[in-house]
N, C-alpha and C positions, 0 to 999 in steps of 0.2 A: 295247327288247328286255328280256325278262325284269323288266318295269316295275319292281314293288315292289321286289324284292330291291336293283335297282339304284339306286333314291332310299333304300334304307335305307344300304348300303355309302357312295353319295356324302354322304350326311347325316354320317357317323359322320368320313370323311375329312375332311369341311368342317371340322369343329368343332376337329380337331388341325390345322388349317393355319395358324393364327390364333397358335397358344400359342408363348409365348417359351424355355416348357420342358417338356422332353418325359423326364416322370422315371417308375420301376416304379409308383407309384401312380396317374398317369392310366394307362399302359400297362392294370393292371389295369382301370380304370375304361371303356378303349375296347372292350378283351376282352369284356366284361360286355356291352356294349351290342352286339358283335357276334356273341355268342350268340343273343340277345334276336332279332337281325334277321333270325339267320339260322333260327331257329325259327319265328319266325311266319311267315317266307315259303318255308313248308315243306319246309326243307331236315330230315332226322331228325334228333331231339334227339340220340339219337350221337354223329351226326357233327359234329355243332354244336358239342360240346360239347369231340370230341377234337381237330378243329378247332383252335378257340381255344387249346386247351394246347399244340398243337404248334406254332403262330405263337408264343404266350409262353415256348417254351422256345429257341425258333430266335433270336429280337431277341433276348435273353439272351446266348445262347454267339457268336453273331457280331456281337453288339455292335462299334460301333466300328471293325469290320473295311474295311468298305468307304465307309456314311453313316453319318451321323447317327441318333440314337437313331430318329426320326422317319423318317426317309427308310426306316431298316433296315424301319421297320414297316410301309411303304407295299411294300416292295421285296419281302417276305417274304408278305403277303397275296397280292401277285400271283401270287409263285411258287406258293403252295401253291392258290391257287385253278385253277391252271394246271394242276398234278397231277393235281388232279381230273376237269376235262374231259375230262384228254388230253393228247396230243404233238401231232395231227393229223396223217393219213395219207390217203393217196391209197388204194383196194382196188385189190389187185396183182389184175390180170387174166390171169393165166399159165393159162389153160387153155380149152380151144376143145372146145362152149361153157360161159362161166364163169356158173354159176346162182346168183343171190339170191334168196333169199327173205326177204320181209318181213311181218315180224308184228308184231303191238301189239292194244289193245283197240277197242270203238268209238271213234268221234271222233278219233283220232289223225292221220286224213290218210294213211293208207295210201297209197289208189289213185292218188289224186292224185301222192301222193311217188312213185309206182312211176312215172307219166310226166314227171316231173320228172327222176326218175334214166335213164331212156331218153332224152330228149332230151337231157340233159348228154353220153353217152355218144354219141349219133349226133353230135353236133356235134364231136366227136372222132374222128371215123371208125370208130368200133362199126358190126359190124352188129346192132343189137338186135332184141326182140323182147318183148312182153309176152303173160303168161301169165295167164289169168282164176281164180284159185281159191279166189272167196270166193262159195261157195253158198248164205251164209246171207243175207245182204242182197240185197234183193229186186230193190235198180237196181244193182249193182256190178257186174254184166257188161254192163250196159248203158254205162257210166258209162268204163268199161273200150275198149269198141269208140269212143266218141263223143272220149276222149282218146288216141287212138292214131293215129285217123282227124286229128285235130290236128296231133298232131306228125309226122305219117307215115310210123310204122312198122308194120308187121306186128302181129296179133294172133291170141290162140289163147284161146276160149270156148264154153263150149255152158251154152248157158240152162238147157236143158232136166235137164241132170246134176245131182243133189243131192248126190254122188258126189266129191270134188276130185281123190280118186288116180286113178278112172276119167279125168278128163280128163287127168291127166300122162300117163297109159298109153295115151291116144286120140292124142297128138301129140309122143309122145316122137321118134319119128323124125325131125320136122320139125326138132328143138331144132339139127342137128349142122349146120345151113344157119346157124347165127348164131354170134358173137363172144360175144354176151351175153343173157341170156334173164332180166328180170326178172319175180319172182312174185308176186302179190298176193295175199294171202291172209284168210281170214273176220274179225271178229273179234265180242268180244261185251262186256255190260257189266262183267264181270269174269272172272277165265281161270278158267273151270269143268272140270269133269272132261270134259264134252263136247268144248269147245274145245282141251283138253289133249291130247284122243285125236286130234282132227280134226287139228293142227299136226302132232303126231306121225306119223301115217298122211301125213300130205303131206311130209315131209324123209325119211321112209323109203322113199319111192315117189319123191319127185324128186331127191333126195339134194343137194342144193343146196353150192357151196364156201362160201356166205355167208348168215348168219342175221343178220338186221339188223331191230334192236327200233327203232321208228316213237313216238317218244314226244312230245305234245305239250308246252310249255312251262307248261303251267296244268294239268298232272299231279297237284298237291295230296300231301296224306300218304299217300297208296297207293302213291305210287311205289318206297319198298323194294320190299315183297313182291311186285310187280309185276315189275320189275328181276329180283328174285331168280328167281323163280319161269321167266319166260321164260328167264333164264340157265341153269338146271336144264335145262328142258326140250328147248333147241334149242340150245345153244350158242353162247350171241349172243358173236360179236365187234366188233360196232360198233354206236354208235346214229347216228339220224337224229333231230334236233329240229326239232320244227315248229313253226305258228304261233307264231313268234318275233317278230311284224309285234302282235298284243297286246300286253296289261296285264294280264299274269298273274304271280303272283307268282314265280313260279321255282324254287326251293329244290329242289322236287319231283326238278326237271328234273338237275340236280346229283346227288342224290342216286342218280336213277338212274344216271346213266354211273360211279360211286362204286360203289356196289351192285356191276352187273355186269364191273367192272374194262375197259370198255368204253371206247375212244374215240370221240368223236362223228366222224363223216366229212361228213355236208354239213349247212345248217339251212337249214329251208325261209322264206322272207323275207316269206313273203306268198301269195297263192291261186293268183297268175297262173304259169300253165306255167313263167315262165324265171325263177321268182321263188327259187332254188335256187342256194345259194352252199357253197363247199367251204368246210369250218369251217380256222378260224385263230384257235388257242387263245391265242395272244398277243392278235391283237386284239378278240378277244370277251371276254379278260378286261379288258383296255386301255378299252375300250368300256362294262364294267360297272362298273367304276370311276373312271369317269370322264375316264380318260387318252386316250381317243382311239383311234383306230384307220388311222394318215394313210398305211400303206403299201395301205391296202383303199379308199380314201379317191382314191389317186393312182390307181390300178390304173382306180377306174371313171372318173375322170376324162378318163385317157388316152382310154379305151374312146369318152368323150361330144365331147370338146374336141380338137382340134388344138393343140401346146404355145405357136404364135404365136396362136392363139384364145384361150391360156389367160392367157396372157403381157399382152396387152392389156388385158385385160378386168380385168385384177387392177392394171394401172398404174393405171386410169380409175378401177377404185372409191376405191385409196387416194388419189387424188388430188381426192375430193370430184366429177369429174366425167363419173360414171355415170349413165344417162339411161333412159328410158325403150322406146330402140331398144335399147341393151344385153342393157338387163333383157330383153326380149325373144328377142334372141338367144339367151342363157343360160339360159331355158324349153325353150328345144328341146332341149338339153344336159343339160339335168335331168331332165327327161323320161326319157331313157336310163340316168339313174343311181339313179333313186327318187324320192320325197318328198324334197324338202330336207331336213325334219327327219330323216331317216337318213341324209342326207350331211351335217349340221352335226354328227350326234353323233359322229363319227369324228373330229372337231376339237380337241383338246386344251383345254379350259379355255373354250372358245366359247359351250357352251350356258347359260353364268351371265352371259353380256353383254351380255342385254337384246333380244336377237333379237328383234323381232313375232312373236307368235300367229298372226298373220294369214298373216304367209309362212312362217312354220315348219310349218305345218298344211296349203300346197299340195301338194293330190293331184290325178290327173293331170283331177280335171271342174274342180276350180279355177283349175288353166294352162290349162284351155283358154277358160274364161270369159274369164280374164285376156286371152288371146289374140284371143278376138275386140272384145273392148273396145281394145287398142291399135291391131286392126286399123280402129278406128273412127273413130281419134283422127286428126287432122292431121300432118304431119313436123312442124310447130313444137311443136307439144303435146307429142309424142312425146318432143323435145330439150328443152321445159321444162315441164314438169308446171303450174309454178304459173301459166300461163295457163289453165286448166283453172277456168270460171268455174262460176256454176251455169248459165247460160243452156247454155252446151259440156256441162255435165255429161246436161244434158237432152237434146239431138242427139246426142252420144257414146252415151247406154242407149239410145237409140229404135235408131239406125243397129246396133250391137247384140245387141238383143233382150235386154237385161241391163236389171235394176229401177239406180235413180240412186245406189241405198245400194250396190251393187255397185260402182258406178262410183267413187264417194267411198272408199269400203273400199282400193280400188288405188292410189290416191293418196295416201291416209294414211299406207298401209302401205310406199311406197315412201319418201315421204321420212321415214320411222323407219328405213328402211334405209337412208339416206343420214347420218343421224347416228349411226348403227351403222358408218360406213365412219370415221369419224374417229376411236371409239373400238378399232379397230379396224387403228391404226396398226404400219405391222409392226414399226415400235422396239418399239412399246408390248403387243405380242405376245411380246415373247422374256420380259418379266416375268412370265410364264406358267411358265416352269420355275424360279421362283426358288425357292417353296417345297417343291417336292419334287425338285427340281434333276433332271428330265427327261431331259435330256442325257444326263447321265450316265449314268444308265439304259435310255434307250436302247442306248448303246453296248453294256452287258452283254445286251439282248435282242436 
């Protein structure tokens, strides 16, 4: 999430975790470098800059008070990077029906987030509804009926209208039949006076309780004037970040919910309909800094594993005797939680231990490749890999339908995860919070 910005913040943390002393002059020297990171990964120079002086004035005056000079500095990035985001909030739904409307520019995932946020809401017991009203792009009421027909809810379009307030006025009656009535609105390659009028002419005709700015994570240096500008114009109270599932540098994305004094309320994880998570400004910043995020971490867990499913399956690995029916089991579990690697990064200190490529990189065609190659395999195989000869390697991809370098790829990859499980000892896991003393930290989060 938020790629760059995140390996520049973890880089800068890395380098002070090592030092035997942590005095005003590297202080200064990490400040500098966190300017530096937070500018090129287009957070505004502004705020980068006031940023950094309000971290170097905060480690100053509560020196002492709680950690160490070090620890104060790790403690105090968090908090203020927290600020920023947000508190996180649920949108109070007190009124029947409760209208959003969502704006942002092109490319930001509008439509999509507007069935995102309906579905979230049906699975709650909303009655929702989605509303078509972006008549500038040519498939977005089409796009509109084809994702609502998905989630199956209600929808209100006409092609045919170039018109958007015509259509609120064409189906205003229907709205009082729902709980919640999401709106999706035009957008363009930057907020021109057209577009300006058009947003406007649709909150004065649909009068919406919620304006919610739709911002992608790879927003870049327009994201001030952008931020500002829809803030002016609608009244945004909250944002929504999307493709958060890229390698975008992010800065941008910060600055907007900065900008419009805006909390983020969910980010979107990825393409797929359920791929919408309610934000948790602790662990999204826990997560961009490397600390983790193991209360989001547990939450999907629960969701995927039974706790005597989970319970097992964690004795076997530490004990060197995890196998290949395991592993397979725990695919289907994963499955339901993401990509491994977006459930390793919620892990404290996990993603520097050498993890494979190979399995940190499984998305859901390569479990399932994986899957049908174990399904290929013998019980005895399954229980010891290293009979797994080439002669087997050859009947394993034929039975299959998987090339032999696939076949060999799951085997390599598994027993690197098996010398990952010794490293990976949970004595040798609690050294994990020595240098930034976690714990303790926790406790105050």
């Amino acid at each position: 999430m938020l790629g760059d910005l995140q390996d520049k913040l973890r880089g800068i943390l890395k380098k002070i975790e090592g030092t035997s002393h942590f005095d005003d002059e590297l202080l200064d020297n990490v400040l500098k470098e966190l300017q530096k990171a937070l500018i090129t990964s287009d957070v505004d120079t502004e705020l980068a800059l006031s940023f950094a002086e309000h971290i170097k004035k905060r480690v100053k005056e509560e020196k002492g008070l709680k950690f160490t000079m070090r620890e104060q500095f790790l403690y105090v990035i968090y908090d203020e990077l927290t600020r920023i985001v947000g508190t996180g909030k649920n949108l109070d739904i007190n009124e029947k029906p409760y209208k959003i409307l969502l704006v942002g520019l092109f490319g930001s995932g509008k439509t999509t987030t507007a069935a995102k946020v309906a579905k979230y809401y049906k699975k709650r017991g909303y009655k929702v509804a989605l509303l078509g009203l972006d008549t500038y792009r040519a498939a977005a009421m089409q796009q509109i009926k084809q994702l609502a027909e998905k989630i199956q809810v209600p929808y209100y379009i006409n092609e045919k209208e170039k018109n958007p307030e015509k259509i609120i006025h064409e189906y205003e009656k229907e709205f009082n039949k729902y709980d919640l009535i999401i709106a999706d609105s035009a957008g363009r390659d930057a907020l021109d006076n057209e577009l300006s009028k058009e947003i406007k002419g649709i909150k004065r005709e649909l009068q919406p309780q919620e304006s919610i700015l739709v911002i992608p994570a790879d927003i870049g240096q327009s994201a001030k004037v952008q931020a500002q500008s829809f803030k002016k114009l609608v009244n945004v109270k909250n944002v929504i970040l999307t493709k958060m599932d890229g390698t975008a540098k992010g800065g941008g994305a910060l600055t907007a919910c900065y900008e419009t004094e805006s909390p983020i309320v969910f980010i979107g994880t990825g393409e797929k309909i359920d791929e919408l998570e309610e934000f948790d400004p602790k662990g999204f910043v826990g997560q961009l800094l490397g600390l983790g995020d193991i209360k989001t971490l547990l939450k999907k867990a629960q969701e995927a594993f039974t706790e005597e499913e989970a319970q097992k399956a964690s004795k076997k690995f530490f004990k060197g005797e995890f196998n290949l029916i395991d592993f397979h089991e725990q695919l289907q579990g994963i499955k339901k939680m993401g990509s491994l690697s977006k459930v390793m990064s919620m892990i404290p200190g996990v993603s520097n231990m050498g993890m494979p490529k190979e399995i940190l990189d499984l998305q859901e065609g390569k479990m399932q490749t994986y899957e049908h190659i174990m399904q290929s395999m013998t019980f005895d195989e399954l229980k010891d890999p290293s009979l797994v000869t080439d002669t087997r390697v050859q009947r394993i991809a034929f039975g299959a339908g998987v090339s032999e370098e696939e076949v060999r790829e799951l085997i390599k990859s598994f027993k690197q995860l098996g010398k990952l499980s010794k490293k990976m000892n949970p004595r040798k896991l609690k050294g994990l919070e020595k240098n930034f003393n976690l714990k303790k930290m926790q406790d105050l989060f």
